[in-house]
N, C-alpha and C positions, 0 to 999 in steps of 0.2 A: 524835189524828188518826184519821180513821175509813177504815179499811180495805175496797173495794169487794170485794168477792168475787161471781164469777162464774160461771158454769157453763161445761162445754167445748162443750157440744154450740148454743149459737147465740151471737151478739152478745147483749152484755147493753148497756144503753139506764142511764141514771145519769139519774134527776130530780130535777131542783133546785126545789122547789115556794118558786115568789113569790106575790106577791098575784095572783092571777089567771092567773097563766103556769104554763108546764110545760117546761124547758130543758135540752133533751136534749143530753147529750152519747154517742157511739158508740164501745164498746170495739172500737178496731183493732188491738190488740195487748198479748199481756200473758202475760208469762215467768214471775207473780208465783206462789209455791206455796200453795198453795188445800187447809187454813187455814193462816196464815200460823204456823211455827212461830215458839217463844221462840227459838231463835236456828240459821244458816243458815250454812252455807261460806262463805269471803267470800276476797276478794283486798286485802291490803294494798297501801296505796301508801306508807308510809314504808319495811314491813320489804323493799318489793318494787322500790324505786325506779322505781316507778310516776308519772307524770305525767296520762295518761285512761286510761279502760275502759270498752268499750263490743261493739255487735254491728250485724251486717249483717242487719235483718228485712225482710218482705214485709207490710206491711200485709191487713188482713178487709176487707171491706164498699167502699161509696163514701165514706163520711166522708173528706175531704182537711184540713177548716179546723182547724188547731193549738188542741189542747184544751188539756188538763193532761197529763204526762210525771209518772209515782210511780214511785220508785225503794226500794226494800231494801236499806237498809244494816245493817251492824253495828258496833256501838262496844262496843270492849273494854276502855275509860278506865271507873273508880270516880270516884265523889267523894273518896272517904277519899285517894287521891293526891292531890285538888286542891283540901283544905279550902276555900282563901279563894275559892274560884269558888262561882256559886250552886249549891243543891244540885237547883235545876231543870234544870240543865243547864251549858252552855258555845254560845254563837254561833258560828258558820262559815260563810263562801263557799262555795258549789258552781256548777259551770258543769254547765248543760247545752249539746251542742251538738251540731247535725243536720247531717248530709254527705249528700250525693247522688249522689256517686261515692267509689270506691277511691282516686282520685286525688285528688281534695279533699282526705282524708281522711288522707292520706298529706301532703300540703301544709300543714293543719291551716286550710283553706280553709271552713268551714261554710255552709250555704247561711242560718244563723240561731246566735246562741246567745245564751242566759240566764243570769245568775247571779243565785243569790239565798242569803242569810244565813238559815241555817237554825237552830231552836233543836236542840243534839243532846243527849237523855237521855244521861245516864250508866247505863252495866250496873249492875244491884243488884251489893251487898256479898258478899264470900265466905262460902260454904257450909262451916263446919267439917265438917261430914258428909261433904262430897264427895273425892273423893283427888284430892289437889291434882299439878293434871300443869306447874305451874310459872308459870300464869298467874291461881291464885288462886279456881277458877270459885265459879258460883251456880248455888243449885236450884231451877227452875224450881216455882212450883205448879200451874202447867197437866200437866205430862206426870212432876213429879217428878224429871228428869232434872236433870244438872250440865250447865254449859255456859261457854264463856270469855268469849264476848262476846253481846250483847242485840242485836236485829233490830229495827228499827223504819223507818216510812216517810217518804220527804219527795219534796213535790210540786210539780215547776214549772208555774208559769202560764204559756204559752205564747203564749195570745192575742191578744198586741199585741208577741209578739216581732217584729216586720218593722221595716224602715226609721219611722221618727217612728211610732211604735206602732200598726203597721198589720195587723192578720194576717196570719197566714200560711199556705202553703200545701202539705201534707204528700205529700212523691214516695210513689208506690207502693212504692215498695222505698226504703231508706231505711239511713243509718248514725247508729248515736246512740252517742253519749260523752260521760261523767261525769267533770267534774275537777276537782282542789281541791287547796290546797298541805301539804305539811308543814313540819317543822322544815329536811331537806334535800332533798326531792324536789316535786312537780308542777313547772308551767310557772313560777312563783318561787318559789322554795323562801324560807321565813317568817325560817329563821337562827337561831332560837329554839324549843326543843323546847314541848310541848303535847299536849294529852288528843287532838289531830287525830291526832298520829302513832300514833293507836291506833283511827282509825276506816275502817272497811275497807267496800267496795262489796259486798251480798249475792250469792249465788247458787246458781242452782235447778239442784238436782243429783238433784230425783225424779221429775221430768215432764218434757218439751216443754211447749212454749208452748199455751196454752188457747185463746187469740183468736189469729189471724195465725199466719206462718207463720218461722221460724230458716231463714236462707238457706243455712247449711251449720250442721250443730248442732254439728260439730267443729273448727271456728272460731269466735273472739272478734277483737275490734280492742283492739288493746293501744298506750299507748306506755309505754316502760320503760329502763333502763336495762343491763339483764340478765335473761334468765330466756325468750327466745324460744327457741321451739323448733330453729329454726335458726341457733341459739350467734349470732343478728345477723350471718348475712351477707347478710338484705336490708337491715342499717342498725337503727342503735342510735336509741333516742329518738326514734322516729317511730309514728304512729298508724297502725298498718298492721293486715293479718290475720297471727293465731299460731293454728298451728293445734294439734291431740293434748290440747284441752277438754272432749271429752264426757264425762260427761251434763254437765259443769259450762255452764252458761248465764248470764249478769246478768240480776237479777232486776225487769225495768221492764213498767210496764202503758204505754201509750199511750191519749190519749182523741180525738176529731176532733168537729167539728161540721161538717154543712151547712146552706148558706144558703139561706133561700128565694128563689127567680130566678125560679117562672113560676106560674101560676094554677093551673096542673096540675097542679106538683107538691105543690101546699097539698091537690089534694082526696085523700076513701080514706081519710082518716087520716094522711095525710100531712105535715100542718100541726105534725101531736104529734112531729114526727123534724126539724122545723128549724127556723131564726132568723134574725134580723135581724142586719144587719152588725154592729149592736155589742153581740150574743148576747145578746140578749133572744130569748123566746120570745111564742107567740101565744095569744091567748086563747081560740082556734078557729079553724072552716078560711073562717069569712069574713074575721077579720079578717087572717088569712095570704094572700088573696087580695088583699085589698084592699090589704094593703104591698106583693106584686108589683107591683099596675097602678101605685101613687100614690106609691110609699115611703114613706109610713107607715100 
């Protein structure tokens, strides 16, 4: 999977070159650490009896229409544990899912959510060089470092998340949460142990967010079983705010599209930043013109 890398100082624009088209997507947000290292902080949901994790952002720019959602994770699962599984990997469910209030969110109310089965690499094999601090690590050849678990990324399609696969439309401000089961812990826990109970959500623990804005940097949304700040006396096992996180952050980009709606907004250059309801892009700012007046 290929990794967007952006700069902080404007929106960065992602082209998808088709025969003739140019289909922009708009970074609105993005927590992700820029380069992305071999491996990151992460929060477990088996060792942490975790169920979601996620955060309260502010989206960049106008883009509203639900792109793709890239998330950083870490898996701290070997093959050599799980000989008879493939050596590409192991398959899992992930939810993504978007709130639009504290209340919701608390409710477990989404204004959308996605799940999709993802392929998860396994961390390379242990490093005899490296001193082993009980989890076996590897040495990286990018940085030479040891490390316990490997970072890598997985991307929800979002675009026809809505009611009968309809798009949808992303709030200004916004709560996103990641979830997925273990052996005893998410929303059903599996009952059966697995390489999952070793795969952990990343997170950016050397910058603030490059695109958009962390609504409180010293808050995340959690649900869990133990381990809030305030020993759960606003309630156990809910998706709420915990706060005493910084710098730690979840490590997710956001992408958005807009549509083109007027003749106007096709000219300038215009035409090259938007698309047609079922994200295609324009060949130019006539023919962007002409699918405002005609739709197509």
């Amino acid at each position: 999977m290929t990794r967007i890398t952006l700069t902080a100082a404007a929106l960065a624009l992602i082209l998808c070159f088709c025969p003739g088209y140019a289909i922009a997507q708009t970074i609105v947000y993005s927590s992700l650490p820029i380069p992305q290292p071999p491996n990151v902080p992460s929060e477990g949901f088996e060792c942490c009896g975790t169920a979601e994790l996620g955060d309260q952002v502010q989206l960049a720019g106008t883009a509203r229409v639900g792109g793709f959602v890239t998330v950083l994770m870490s898996d701290w699962a070997k093959h050599s544990d799980y000989p008879s599984m493939s050596s590409a990997g192991y398959t899992h469910p992930i939810t993504l899912a978007i709130y639009d209030t504290v209340a919701n969110a608390r409710a477990h109310n989404p204004l959308f959510s996605v799940t999709q089965p993802f392929l998860i690499p396994w961390r390379p094999e242990p490093d005899p060089t490296c001193i082993d601090t009980g989890f076996s690590p590897w040495r990286s050849p990018v940085d030479q470092k040891c490390y316990n678990g490997f970072a890598f990324t997985i991307t929800f399609d979002v675009r026809h998340a809505g009611i009968g696969g309809a798009p949808v439309q992303l709030p200004d401000t916004l709560i996103f949460g990641v979830a997925y089961n273990t052996s005893t812990w998410g929303y059903h826990p599996l009952g059966v142990g697995g390489p999952y109970d070793s795969l952990n959500v990343g997170l950016n623990s050397t910058s603030g967010p490059s695109v958009g804005t962390d609504v409180n940097p010293d808050v995340v949304f959690w649900n869990t079983h133990y381990g809030y700040t305030d020993n759960g006396a606003d309630g156990l096992d809910v998706f709420r705010p915990d706060t005493g996180w910084a710098p730690y952050v979840p490590a997710v980009q956001i992408s958005a599209y807009t549509f083109a709606t007027t003749a106007d907004s096709c000219k300038n250059g215009g035409w090259q930043n938007l698309v047609r309801t079922d994200f295609t892009g324009f060949k130019n700012q006539g023919d962007c013109v002409s699918y405002t007046r005609n739709g197509k």
